[in-house]
N, C-alpha and C positions, 0 to 999 in steps of 0.2 A: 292790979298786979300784971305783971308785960310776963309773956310764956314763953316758954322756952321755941316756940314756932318763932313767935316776934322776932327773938334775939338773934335766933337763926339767921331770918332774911335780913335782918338790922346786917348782921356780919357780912353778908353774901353781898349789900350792897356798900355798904364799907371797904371792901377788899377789890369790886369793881373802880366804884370811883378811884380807890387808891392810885389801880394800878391804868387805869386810863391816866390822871393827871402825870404820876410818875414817870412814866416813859415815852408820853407823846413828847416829838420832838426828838429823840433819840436817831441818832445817824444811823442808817442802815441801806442796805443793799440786797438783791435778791441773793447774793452770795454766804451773806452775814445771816440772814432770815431768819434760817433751819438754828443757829446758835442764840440770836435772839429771842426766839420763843422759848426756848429752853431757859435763857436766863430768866425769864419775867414769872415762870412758870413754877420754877425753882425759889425765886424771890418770894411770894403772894405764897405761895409751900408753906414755908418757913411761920407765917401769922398763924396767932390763935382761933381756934375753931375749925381752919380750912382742913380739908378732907382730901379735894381732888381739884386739880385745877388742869385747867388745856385749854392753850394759846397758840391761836394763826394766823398769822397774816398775809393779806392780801397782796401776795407779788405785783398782781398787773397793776397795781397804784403805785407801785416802787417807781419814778421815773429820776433816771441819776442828772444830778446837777452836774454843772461843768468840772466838779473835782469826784466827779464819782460814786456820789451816794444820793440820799434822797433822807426826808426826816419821817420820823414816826408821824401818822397823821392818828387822829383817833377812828377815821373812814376805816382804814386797813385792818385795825383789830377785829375779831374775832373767837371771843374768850368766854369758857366758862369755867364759875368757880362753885364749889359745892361745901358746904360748910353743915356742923354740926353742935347743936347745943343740948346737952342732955341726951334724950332720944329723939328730937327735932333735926331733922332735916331738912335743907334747904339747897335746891339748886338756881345758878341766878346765869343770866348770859348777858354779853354785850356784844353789840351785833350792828352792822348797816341795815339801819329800815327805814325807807323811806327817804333816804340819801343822809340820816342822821344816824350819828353813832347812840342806838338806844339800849339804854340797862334796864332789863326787864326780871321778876321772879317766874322760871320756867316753871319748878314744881315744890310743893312741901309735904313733906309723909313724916311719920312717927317709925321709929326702926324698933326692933326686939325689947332690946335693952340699953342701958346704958354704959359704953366704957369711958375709957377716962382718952379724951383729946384735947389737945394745948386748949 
């Protein structure tokens, strides 16, 4: 039987992957940044389970091409997403270590009770 912990960090890294593949490569600028994070942030929001999500990215790798921007790298994110299954919690980050963009489970706890989330 898979617990409601599993399914948690199942989700936590489901919603990492996602949102790494999804938007690396995304045209951006340190200008656009501050709206960017907000959109991915707001995106990954929307999936089942998530709780809490926050996204930032690393301006000083922003370096603009000759038309002005620069693309999403996976180096630059900075994100954590928190998801919840039952009374399972889970929070997960993606992060540069080591010069690679790693998804890791930061923590898992059991909450009070259970209410109802996507």
């Amino acid at each position: 039987m898979i617990t409601d912990r599993e399914k948690a960090a199942f989700e936590a890294g489901i919603k990492l992957g996602a949102l790494y593949h999804q938007f690396v490569g995304t045209p951006i600028s340190r200008e656009t940044a501050d709206s960017v994070e907000t959109a991915i942030e707001q995106a990954v929001s929307l999936q089942p389970c998530v709780t809490d999500v926050r996204v930032r990215l690393n301006r000083e790798m922003m370096v603009s091409n000759r038309f002005g921007y620069s693309e999403l790298a996976g180096r630059m994110l900075d994100a954590e997403v928190t998801t919840r299954v039952g009374t399972a919690v889970c929070r997960a980050r993606l992060h540069l270590q080591d010069d690679y963009p790693m998804m890791e489970i930061v923590e898992t706890h059991e909450t009070a009770r259970d209410t109802d989330h996507r």
